[in-house]
C-alpha positions in Angstrom: 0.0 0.0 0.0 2.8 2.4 1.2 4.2 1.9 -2.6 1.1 3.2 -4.5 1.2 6.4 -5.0 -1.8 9.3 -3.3 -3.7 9.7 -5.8 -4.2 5.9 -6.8 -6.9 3.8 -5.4 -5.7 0.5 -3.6 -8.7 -1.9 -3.3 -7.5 -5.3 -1.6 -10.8 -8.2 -0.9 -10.8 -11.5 0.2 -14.4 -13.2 0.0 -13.6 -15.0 3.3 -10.8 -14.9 5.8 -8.5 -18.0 7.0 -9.6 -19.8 10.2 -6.3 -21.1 11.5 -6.0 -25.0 12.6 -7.4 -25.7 16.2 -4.8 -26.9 18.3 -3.4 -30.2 17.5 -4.0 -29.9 13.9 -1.5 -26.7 14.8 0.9 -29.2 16.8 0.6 -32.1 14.0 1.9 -29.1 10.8 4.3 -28.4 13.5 5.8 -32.0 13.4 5.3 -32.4 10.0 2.5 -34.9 10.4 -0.8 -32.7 9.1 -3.2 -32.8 6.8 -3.8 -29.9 4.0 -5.0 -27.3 5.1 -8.2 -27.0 3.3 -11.0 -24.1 4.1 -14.6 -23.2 3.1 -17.1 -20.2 3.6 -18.5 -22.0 6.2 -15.9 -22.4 9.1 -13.7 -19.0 7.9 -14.0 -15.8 9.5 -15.5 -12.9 8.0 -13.6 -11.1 4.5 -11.3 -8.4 4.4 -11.8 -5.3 2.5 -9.1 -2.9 2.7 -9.4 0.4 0.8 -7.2 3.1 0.5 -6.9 6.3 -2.0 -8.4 9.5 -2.8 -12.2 9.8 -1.1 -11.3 7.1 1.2 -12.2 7.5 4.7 -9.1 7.2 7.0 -9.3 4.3 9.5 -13.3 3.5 8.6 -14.8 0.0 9.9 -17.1 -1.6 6.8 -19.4 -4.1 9.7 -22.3 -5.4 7.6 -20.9 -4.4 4.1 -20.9 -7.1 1.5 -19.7 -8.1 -1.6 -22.3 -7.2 -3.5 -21.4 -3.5 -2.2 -17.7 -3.5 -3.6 -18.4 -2.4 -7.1 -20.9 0.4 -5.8 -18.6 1.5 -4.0 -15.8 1.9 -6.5 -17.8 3.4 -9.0 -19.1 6.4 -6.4 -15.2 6.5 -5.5 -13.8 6.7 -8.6 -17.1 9.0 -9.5 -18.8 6.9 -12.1 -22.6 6.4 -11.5 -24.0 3.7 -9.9 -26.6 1.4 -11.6 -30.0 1.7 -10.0 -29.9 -2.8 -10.6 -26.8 -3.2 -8.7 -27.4 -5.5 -6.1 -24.9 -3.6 -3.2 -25.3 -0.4 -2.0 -22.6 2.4 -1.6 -20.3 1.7 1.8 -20.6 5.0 3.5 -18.2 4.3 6.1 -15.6 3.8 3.3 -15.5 7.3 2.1 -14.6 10.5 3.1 -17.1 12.7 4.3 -15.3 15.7 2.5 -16.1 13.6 -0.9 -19.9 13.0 0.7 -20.4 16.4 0.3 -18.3 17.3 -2.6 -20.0 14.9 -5.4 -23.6 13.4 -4.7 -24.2 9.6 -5.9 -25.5 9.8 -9.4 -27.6 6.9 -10.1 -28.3 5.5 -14.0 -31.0 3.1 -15.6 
């Protein structure tokens, strides 16, 4: 991130994060003796979204947002309209409330 430069919008997603092996499946990779790690939607944490650029809010928390409401978002940030059929919704919290005020969410057919 620190290599892109200010004016360039970073945009990092993962669907779903890693859960890490419980304990003795920890111990057995330790030792050599473990299984693949293998990992679904089901028993992962939560994504990550990590966002950074111009109209980016600094340090915002996205709770609730999905991924449906990534390309909303990156539209209204990189000011393109949004398509009244998208399925997500702009994530507020990810952008600057300078930019909020600055350039209202234009919405197309």
């Amino acid at each position: 991130l620190e290599a892109a430069p200010d004016d360039t919008l970073v945009v990092i997603v993962s669907t779903t994060g890693m859960a890490p092996p419980d304990g003795w499946e920890a111990v057995l990779r330790f030792l050599g003796l473990g299984q693949d790690w293998r990992a679904s939607a089901t028993d992962c944490p939560d994504g990550i979204l990590i966002v950074r650029g111009p109209g980016v809010a600094e340090g915002g928390s996205f709770a609730g947002a999905r991924l449906e409401d990534l390309v909303p978002t990156l539209c209204y940030l990189m000011q393109l309209p949004v398509s009244q059929y998208m399925e997500g919704r702009v994530i507020l919290d990810a952008v600057d409330p300078a930019m909020l005020s600055r350039y209202p969410l234009r919405v197309v057919d």
